[in-house]
N, C-alpha and C positions, 0 to 999 in steps of 0.2 A: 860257290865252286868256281875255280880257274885253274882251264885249260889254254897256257899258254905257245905263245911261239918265239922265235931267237928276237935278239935288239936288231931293231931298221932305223932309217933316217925318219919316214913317215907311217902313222899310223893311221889307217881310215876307220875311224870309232864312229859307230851305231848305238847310237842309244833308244831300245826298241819297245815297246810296247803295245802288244796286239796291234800288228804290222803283217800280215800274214800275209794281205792282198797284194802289199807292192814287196817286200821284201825276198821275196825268192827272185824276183826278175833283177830285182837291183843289186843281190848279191853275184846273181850268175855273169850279169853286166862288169859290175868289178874287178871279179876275178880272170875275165875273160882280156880288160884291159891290159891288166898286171902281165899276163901270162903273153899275149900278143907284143907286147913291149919289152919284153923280157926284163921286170920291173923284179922278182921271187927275192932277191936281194937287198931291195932297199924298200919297199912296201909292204905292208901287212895288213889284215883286216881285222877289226873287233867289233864282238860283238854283245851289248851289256844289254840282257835281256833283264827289263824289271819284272817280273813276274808275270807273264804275259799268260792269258787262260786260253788264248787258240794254238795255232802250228805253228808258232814260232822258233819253239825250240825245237821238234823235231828235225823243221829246215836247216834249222843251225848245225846240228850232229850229221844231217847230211852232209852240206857244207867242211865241216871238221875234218871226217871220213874223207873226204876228195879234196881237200890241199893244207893238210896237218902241219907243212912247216911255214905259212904265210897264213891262218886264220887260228885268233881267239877267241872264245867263247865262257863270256860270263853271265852268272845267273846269280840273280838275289830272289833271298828264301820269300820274302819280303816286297811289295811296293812301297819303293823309298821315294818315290817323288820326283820329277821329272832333274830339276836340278842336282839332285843328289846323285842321280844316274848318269849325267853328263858330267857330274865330279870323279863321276867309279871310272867312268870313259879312260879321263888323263891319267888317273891314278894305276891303272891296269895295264895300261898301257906299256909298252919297251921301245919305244923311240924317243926322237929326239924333240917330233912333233907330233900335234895331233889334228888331224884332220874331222874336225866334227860333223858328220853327216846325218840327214836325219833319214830312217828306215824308210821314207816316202818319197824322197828324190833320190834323183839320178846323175854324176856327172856323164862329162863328152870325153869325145875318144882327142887324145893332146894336154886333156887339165892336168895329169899326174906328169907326163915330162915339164910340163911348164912350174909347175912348183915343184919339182925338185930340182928344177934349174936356177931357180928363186934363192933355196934354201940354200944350194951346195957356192952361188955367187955373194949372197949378201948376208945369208944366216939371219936372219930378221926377228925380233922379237914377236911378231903378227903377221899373216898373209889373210888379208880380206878376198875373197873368192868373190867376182860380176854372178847375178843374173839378172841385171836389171840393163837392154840395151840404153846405151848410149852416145850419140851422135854425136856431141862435142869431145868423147876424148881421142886424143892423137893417139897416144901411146898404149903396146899394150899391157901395160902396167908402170904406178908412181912409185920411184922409191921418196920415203917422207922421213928426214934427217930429223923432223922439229915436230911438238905436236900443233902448233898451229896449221903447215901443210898437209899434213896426216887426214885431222879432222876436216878441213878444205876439198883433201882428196875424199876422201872419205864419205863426209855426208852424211853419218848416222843410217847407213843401208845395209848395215850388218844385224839387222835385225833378224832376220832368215838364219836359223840355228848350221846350216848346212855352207852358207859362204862364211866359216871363220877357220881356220886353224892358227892355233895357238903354240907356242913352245911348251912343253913341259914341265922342263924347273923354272921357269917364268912362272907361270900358271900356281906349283906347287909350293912356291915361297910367296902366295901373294895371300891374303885372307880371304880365299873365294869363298867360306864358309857361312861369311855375314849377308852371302846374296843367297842362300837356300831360303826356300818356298816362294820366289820372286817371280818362278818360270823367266828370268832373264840371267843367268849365271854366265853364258857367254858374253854378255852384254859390261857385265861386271866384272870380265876380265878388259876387255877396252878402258873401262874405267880406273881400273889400276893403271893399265900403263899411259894414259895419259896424265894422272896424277904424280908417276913416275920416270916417263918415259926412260927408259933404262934403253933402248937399243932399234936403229932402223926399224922402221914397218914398211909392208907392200900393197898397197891396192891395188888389185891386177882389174883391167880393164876388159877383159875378154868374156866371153856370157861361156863360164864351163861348168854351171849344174841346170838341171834342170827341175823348178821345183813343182809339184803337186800343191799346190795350197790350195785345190779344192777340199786336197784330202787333209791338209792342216787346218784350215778355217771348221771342217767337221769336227775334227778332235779336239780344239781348244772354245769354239764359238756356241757354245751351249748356255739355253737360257740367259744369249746375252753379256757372258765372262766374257768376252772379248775387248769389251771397254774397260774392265777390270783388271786383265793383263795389261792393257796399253797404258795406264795411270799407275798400275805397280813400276813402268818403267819409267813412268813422267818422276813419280817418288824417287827411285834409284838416282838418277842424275840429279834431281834435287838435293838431295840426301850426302849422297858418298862425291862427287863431283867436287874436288876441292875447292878450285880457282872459279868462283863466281863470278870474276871478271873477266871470265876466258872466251875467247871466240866458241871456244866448243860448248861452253854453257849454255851461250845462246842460240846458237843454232840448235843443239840438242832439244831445248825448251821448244823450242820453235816447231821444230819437225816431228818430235811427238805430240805437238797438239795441232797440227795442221786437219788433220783427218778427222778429228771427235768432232766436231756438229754431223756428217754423217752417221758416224759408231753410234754416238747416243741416240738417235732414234733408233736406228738398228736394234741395240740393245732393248731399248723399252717395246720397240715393236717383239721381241722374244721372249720379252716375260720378266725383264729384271727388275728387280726392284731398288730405287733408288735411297740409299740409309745418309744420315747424317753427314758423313764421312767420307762418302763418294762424292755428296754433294760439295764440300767445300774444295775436294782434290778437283773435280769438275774447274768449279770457279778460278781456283789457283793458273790448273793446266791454262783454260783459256783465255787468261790473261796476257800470259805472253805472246799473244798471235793477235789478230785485228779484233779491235775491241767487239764491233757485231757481229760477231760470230758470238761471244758472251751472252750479247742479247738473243741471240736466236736459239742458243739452248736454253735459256731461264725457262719461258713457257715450256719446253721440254723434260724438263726436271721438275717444276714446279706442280703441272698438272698431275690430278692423282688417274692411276693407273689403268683404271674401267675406261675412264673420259680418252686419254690417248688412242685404246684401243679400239675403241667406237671411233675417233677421228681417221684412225689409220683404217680402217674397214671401211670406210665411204671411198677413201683414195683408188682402193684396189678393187672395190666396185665400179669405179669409175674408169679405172685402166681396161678393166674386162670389158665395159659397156665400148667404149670407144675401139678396143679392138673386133668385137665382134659388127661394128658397122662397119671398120673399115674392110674386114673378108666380106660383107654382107655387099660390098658397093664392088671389091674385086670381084665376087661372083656376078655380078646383073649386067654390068655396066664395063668391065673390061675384058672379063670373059676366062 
């Protein structure tokens, strides 16, 4: 079912799923921007509820009920899967862009004038959205003519579902189809337009979301998927990444295997189990980063599962013991 509103420049799409906790505040935040800015004109909100089993949709019909001509609200009968849902996003959507947010973060009061000052000066194929501070940049925000600057600017820090808005018909003429069940579909629109580069991109240098990823690491970091997602996106770049001899291949490789020697223990300390498959995408990923780091997961992948976990259990025994002498010597001795 879609209950829509008129065409805007930009659209802030929610793609939500038992969100209940942070999504009322973040929509009231929203709205409250839009409306303090007198933004009713050229912004609008959406919201693609995947079949969510708490109050998500009730909030949403409030929501609808108090500003019908700036918010959409969609509902599938169905759990279609996270990528599928951020495809219903763009596809639902009546702007020109779309601004991908996830129902657990928050933009700042200034992000929405700043990109639609972005769009309405350079019209850009991409706007990369900061929250990651950064002390080396000058400016606040690259325009990147080439995709070697892009990617430079860039970084591969668009991993965060909520720093990307994308164009539209960019987006709906590319094959974003072949990236469903990846949980990286935003990722694989980057990937098109560096294969394509068709038109400007922006990396805006200013911190304007603020994300929760206590509350993303819960939703996605179970039993360990989490090194799962990050190798499904080591595959993507391997995979669809045309120019293997591109700066962005490499760094790409690079920066998604930088973190796995800690993921994989993480992972095995939560119960994953390590198949065939993993093991060799393991291998693959950390190849392209310092070779001992290779060595330092083998025993980690290698060992069978009971053995880790008795290893990992002496550590955290050991952490306990040590802190509790350290309060044991605050209390006697310093007071």
């Amino acid at each position: 079912m879609l209950l829509q509103n008129d065409d805007k420049i930009l659209t802030i799409g929610l793609p939500c799923y038992n969100e209940e906790n942070s999504l009322d505040t973040n929509l009231n935040n929203l709205f409250t921007i839009i409306l303090n800015n007198s933004l009713m004109n050229e912004v609008s909100v959406l919201v693609s509820n995947n079949c969510s089993t708490d109050r998500t949709e009730s909030i949403c019909k409030k929501y609808r009920s108090l500003y019908p001509d700036i918010f959409t609200y969609v509902t599938n009968e169905t759990n279609i899967g996270p990528d599928r849902n951020f495809h219903n996003v763009v596809k639902c959507s009546k702007s020109q862009y779309v601004w991908l947010l996830s129902g657990n973060d928050s933009i700042v009061e200034g992000a929405l004038s700043r990109v639609l000052g972005y769009i309405r000066e350079y019209k850009p194929s991409y706007i990369y959205i900061n929250f990651i501070p950064d002390t080396t940049c000058v400016n606040d925000c690259d325009v990147c003519f080439d995709k070697e600057t892009f990617i430079k600017s860039l970084k591969w820090r668009c991993s965060l579902i909520s720093s990307n808005i994308v164009k539209k018909d960019l987006w709906l003429s590319f094959n974003m189809e072949k990236y469903f069940d990846s949980a990286w579909i935003h990722m694989g629109y980057v990937l098109e337009l560096l294969n394509h580069f068709i038109q400007k991109t922006i990396v805006s240098n200013k911190i304007d979301i603020i994300p929760n990823i206590c509350s993303q690491r819960n939703t996605w970091d179970k039993n360990g998927n989490l090194l799962l997602f990050g190798l499904n996106l080591f595959k993507m770049i391997d995979e669809y990444l045309l120019d293997k001899a591109s700066i962005a291949y490499e760094l790409g490789q690079r920066s998604m295997s930088i973190g796995y020697p800690g993921t994989i223990v993480h992972a095995r300390e939560q119960g994953l189990k390590i198949t065939k498959d993993t093991r060799l995408m393991i291998k693959k990923a950390m190849s392209y980063n310092k070779p001992k780091y290779l060595f330092m997961c083998l025993p980690v992948i290698i060992f069978p599962e009971f053995l880790f976990r008795f290893v990992n259990s002496l550590f955290h025994i050991k952490r306990k013991i040590k802190s509790k002498i350290k309060k044991l010597y605050c209390r006697f001795f310093i007071g």
